[in-house]
C-alpha positions in Angstrom: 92.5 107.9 71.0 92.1 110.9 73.0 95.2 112.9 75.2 95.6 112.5 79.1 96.2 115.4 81.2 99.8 114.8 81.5 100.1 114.9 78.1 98.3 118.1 77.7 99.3 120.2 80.1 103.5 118.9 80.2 105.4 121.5 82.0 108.3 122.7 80.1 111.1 120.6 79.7 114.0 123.2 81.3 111.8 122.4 84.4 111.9 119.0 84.3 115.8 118.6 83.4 116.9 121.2 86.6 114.7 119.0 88.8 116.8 115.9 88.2 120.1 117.8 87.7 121.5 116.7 91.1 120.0 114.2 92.5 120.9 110.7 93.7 120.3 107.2 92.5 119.8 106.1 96.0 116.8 105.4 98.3 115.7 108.2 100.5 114.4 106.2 103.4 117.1 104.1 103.8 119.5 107.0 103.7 117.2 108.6 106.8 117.7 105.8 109.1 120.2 104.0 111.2 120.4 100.5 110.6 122.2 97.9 113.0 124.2 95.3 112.1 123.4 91.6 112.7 125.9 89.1 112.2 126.0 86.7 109.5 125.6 82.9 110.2 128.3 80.3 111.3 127.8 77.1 111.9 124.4 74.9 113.0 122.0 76.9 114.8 119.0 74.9 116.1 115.6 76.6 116.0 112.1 75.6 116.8 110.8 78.1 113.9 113.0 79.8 111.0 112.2 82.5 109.0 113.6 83.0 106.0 113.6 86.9 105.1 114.2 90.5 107.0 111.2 92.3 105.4 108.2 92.6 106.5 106.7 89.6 106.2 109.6 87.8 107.7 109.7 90.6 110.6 106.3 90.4 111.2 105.9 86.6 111.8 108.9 86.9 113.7 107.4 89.4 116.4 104.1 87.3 116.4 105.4 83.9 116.9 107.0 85.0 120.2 104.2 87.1 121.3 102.5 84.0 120.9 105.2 82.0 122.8 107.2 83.3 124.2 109.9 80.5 125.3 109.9 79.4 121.2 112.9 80.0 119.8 112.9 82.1 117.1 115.7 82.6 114.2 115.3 85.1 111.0 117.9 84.9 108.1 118.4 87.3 105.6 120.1 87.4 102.4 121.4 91.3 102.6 120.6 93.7 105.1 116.8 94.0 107.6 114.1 96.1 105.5 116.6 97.1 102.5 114.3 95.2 99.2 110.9 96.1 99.0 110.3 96.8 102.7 112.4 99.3 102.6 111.8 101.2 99.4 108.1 101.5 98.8 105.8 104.6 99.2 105.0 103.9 102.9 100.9 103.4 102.4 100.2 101.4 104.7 96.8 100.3 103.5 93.9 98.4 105.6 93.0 96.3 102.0 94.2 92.6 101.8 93.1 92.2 98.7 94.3 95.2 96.9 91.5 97.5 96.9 87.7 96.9 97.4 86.9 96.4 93.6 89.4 93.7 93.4 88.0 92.0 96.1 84.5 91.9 95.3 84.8 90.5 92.1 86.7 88.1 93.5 85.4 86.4 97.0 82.2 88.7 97.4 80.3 86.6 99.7 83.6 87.0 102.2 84.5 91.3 101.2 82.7 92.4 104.0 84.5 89.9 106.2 87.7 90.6 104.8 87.3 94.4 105.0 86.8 94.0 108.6 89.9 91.9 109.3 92.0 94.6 107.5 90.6 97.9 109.0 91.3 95.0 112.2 94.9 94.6 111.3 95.5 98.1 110.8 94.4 99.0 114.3 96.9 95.9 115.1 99.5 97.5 113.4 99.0 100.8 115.1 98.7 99.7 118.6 101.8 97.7 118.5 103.9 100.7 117.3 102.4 102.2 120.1 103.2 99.4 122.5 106.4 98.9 121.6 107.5 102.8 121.3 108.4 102.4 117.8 109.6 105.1 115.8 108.0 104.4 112.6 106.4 108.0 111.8 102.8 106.3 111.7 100.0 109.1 110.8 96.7 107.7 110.2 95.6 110.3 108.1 94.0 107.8 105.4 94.3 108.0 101.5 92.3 110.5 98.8 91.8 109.1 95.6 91.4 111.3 92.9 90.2 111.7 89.4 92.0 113.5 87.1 89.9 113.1 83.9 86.1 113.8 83.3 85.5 110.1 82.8 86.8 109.0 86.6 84.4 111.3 88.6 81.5 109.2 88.1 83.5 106.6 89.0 83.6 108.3 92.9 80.2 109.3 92.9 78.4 106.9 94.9 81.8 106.6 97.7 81.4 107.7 101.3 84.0 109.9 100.8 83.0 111.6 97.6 84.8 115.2 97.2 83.6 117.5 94.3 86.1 119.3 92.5 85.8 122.6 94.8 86.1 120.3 97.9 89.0 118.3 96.5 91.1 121.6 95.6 90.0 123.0 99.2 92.5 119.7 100.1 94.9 119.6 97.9 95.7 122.6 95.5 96.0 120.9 92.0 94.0 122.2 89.1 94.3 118.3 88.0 92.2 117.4 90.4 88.4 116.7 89.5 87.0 114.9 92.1 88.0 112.5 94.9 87.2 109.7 97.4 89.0 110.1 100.6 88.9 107.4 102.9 89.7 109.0 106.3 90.4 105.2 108.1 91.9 102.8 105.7 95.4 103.8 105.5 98.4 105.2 107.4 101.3 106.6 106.2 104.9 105.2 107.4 108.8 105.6 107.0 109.2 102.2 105.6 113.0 101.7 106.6 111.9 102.5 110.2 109.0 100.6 110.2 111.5 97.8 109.5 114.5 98.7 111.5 111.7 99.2 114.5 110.5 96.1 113.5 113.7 93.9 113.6 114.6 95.9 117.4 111.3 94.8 118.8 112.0 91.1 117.4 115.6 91.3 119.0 114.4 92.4 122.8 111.4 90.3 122.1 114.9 86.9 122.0 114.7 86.5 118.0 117.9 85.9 116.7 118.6 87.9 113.8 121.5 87.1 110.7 122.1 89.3 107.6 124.6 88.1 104.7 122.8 84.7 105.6 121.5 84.1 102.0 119.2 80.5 102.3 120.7 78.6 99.0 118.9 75.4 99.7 115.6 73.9 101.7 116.7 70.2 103.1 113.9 67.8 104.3 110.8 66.1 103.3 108.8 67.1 106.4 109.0 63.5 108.2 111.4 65.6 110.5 113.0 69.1 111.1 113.5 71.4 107.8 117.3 72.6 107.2 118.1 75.3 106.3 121.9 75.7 104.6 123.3 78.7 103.9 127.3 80.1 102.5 129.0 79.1 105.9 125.6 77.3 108.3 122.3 75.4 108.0 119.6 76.5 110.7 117.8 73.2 111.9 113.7 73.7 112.7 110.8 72.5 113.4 109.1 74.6 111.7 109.9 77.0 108.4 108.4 80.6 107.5 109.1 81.8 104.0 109.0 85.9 103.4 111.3 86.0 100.3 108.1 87.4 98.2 109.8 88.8 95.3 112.8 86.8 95.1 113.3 83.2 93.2 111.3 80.6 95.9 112.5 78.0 97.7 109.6 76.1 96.8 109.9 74.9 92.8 106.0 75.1 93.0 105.9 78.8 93.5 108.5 79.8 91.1 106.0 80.9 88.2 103.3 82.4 90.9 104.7 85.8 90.6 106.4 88.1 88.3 108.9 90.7 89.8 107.3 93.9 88.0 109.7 97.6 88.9 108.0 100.3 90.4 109.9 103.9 90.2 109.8 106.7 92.9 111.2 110.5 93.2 111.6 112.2 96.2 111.7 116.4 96.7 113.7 118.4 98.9 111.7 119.5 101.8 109.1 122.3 100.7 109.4 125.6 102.1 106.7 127.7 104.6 105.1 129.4 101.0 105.4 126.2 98.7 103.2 124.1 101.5 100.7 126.8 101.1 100.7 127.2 97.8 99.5 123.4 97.4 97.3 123.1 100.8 97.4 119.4 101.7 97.3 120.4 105.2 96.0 117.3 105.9 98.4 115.2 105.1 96.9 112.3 103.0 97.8 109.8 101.2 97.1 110.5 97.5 96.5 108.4 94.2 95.0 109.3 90.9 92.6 106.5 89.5 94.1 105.7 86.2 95.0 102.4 85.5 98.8 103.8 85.4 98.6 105.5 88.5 100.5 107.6 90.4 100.8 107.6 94.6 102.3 110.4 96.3 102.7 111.5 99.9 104.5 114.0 102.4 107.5 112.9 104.7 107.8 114.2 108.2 110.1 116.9 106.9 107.5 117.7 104.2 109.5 116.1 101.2 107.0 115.0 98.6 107.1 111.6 97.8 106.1 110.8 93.9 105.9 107.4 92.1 104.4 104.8 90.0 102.8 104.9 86.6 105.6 102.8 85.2 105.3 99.2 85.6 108.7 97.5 84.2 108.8 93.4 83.7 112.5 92.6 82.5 112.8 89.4 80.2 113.5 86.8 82.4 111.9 87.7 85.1 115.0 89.1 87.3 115.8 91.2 90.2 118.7 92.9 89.3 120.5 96.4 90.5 120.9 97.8 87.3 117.0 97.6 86.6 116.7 100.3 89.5 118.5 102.9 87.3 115.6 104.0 84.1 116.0 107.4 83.7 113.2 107.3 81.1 110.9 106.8 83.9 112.2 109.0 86.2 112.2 111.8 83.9 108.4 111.0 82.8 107.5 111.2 87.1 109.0 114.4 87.2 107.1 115.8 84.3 103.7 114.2 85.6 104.7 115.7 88.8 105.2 119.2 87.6 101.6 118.9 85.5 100.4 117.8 89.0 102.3 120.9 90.9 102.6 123.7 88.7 103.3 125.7 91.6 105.8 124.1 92.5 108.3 124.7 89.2 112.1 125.0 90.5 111.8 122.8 93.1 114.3 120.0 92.8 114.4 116.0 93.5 117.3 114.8 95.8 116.9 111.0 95.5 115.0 108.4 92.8 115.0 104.7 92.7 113.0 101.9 92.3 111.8 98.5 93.6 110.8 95.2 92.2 107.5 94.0 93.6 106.2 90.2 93.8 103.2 90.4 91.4 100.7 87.6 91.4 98.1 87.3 88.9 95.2 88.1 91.8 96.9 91.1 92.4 96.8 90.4 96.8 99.2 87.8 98.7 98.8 83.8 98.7 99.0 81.7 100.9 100.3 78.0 101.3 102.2 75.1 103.0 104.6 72.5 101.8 106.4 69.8 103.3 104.3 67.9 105.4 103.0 71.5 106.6 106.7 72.4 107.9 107.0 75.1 105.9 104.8 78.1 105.3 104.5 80.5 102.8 102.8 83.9 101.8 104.0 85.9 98.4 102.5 87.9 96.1 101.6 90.7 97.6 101.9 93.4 94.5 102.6 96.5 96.2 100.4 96.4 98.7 102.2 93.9 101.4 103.2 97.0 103.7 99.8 96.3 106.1 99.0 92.6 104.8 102.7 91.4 105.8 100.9 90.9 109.2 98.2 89.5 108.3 100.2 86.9 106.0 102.3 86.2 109.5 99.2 85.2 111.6 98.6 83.1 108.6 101.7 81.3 108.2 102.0 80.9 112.2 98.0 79.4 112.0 99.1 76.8 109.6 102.4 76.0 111.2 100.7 75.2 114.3 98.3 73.2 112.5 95.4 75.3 113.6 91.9 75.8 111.4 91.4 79.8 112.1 89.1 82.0 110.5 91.5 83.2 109.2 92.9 80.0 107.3 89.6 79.1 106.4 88.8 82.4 104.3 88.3 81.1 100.5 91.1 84.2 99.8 93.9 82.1 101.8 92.5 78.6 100.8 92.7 79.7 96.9 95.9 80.0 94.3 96.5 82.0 91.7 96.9 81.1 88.1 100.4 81.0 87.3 102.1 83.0 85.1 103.5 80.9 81.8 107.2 81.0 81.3 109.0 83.0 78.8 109.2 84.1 76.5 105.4 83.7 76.9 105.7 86.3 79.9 107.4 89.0 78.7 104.9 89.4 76.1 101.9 88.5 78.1 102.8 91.3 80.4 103.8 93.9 77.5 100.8 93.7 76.0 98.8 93.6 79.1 100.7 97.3 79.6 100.0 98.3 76.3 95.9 97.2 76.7 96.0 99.5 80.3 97.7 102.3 78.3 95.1 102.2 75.6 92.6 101.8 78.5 93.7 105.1 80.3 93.4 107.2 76.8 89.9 105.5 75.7 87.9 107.2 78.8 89.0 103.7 81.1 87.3 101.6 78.7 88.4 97.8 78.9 89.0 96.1 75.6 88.7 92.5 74.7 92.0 91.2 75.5 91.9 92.8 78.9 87.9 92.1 79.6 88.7 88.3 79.1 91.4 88.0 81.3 88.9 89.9 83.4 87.2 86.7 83.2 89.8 84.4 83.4 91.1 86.4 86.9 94.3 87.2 85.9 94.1 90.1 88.2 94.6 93.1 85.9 91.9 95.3 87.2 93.8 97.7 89.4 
């Protein structure tokens, strides 16, 4: 088995320690915003559709149901605060793809990719003219994503893209001397403060007559679809016609789903702001979004105030399959970012990271959101998005409103949102299933990205672990 580059070229490890000496256990973006308070519920409310969730899936279907109609009446409950889970803790790509990347795709549907690349780039341009419609603060730069490869074996992999940068071309971009080769795709992706996409989000929903409640956690799902769903929650029930589920990576409502996704924790490191000279000294004055091409990647970007965002490579699945607080806090990954981060940006040595945390995301074995209804067609579902659910969440909306209204769309008819994917087994069968897929991927990333057996034939079997 051969070395990767952060293993050769680790940065000393005084470096890394002073980098994490002070900093925070806490989520940048939702320290950088002001969030308003909604009240919790009381007593019956009746609704003509309830949405059950305040990220973006939830938020999304909420706006679009009453652009649609305006006179329905519209109520969102959520268990905690608007945008705090995954919506408001992820990297802020907010990625044309809705089926997590073209390869995945392909091998997939193939005879609807082109189709389904076209409704994505669509939805983007959605996305970006209602912030601009709405006036929402959201920090939205279309400045698209560069892939890039940092061993020899990945630069033949970029070759043949559109968007193929040789080494000098990729460096004239970004100043890394880990950086081989790249792909940038100038279109397909935007970068956004999550928390205020979400807090933006929930206002526009607000003036648009949704009624919003936080602390409103949805315990139980009443009705067999012959009539109105209930809703109960701690101290009401919400009473609807119809029912729009967005709690993604959180225990379903719906028995059926509870084995269709895997809550997998993702972990992130934010900088201080980089000076005039440490800017310069890495370039990036275009402001991408970037990704290395491993199969333990990493994603980073720049904030507004030209923080660097750095995170991934670790993929954590906890026996049980829980979302818990105490997950959020691994030092053991946070530590191993900021060493990969410092092999990335020499350069940079001495600069320090004010906040890290993590997030669980909802990962289905397709690796892209499903799609689905239930009781009678009442209620309406879409999960599974596996970190990629920042620009499908609308998408998944105009689904979930299609079928709620009963309506055959091209949309609903795409063999993507027809289709399910295989569940994963219970435990303690998934626990090791998932170890030893990350152990395959590992052994993948230092064998020059070759595949082995175990990993080729659930390849086959499309369990999803191509990404």
């Amino acid at each position: 088995m051969g070395t990767t580059v952060f293993e050769r070229r680790r940065p000393p490890q005084g470096v890394v320690d002073d980098s994490l000496r002070e900093t925070a256990l806490r989520v940048f973006w939702l320290d950088d915003v002001d969030r308003p308070t909604h009240p919790s519920l009381k007593g019956t409310v009746r609704a003509d559709l309830a949405i059950v969730g305040g990220g973006y899936a939830g938020l999304w279907t909420a706006v679009r149901a009453k652009e649609r109609d305006p006179g329905r009446r519209v109520v969102l409950l959520e268990a905690s605060r608007i945008a705090w889970a995954a919506s408001g803790r992820n990297g802020g790509f907010c990625e044309s793809s809705l089926t997590h990347g073209h390869e995945n795709g392909v091998n997939r549907w193939p005879e609807e990719i082109d189709r389904l690349e076209e409704l994505g780039h669509a939805n983007l341009d959605g996305i970006e003219e209602t912030i601009a419609r709405y006036g929402m603060d959201a920090e939205f730069e279309r400045t698209g994503q560069l892939a890039v490869a940092v061993e020899p074996h990945q630069v033949d992999w970029f070759r043949e893209e559109p968007g193929f940068l040789d080494r000098e071309a990729v460096q004239a971009e970004v100043h890394s001397e880990t950086f081989l080769a790249g792909d940038w795709d100038r279109e397909g992706c935007a970068m956004v403060h999550p928390a205020k996409l979400g807090v933006e989000l929930a206002r526009v929903a607000a003036d648009l007559g949704v009624e919003i409640y936080e602390h409103s956690l949805v315990r139980a799902i009443e009705g067999d679809g012959s009539g109105p769903i209930a809703l109960v929650t701690p101290n009401g029930r919400v009473v609807a016609d119809a029912v729009a589920l967005g709690t993604n990576v959180f225990p379903s409502l719906l028995t059926r789903n509870r084995l269709m996704t895997v809550p997998v924790y993702d972990y992130v490191l934010m900088t201080e702001p980089l000076s005039t000279e440490q800017l310069a000294a890495i370039g990036w004055s275009n402001r991408q979004g970037l990704a290395d091409s491993a199969n333990q990647f990493h994603y980073y970007r720049l904030t507004a105030d030209n923080r660097i965002l750095f995170g991934g490579y670790d993929a954590i699945y906890h026996f049980g399959g829980k979302v818990r607080p105490e997950y959020e806090d691994r030092i053991e990954s946070h530590r191993r970012l900021a060493s990969h981060f410092f092999t990335t940006f020499p350069q940079l040595a001495g600069l320090r990271f004010t906040h890290r945390w993590a997030g669980a995301i909802d990962s289905s074995s397709r690796f892209c959101a499903f799609f689905g209804t239930a009781r009678k067609g009442r209620v309406a579902y879409a999960t599974g998005f596996t970190g990629l659910g920042v620009g499908a969440a609308r998408f998944a909306a105009d689904v979930m409103l299609d079928k709620l209204a009963g309506e055959e769309t091209e949309r609903t008819e795409l063999r993507m949102v027809r289709e399910k994917p295989i569940p994963f087994p219970p435990e303690p069968a998934a626990s090791i299933g998932v170890n030893l897929v990350r152990a395959a991927m590992d052994r993948a990333d230092h064998n020059e990205g070759k595949r082995n057996l175990f990993l080729k034939t659930l390849d086959a079997l499309g369990m999803g672990f191509d990404s």
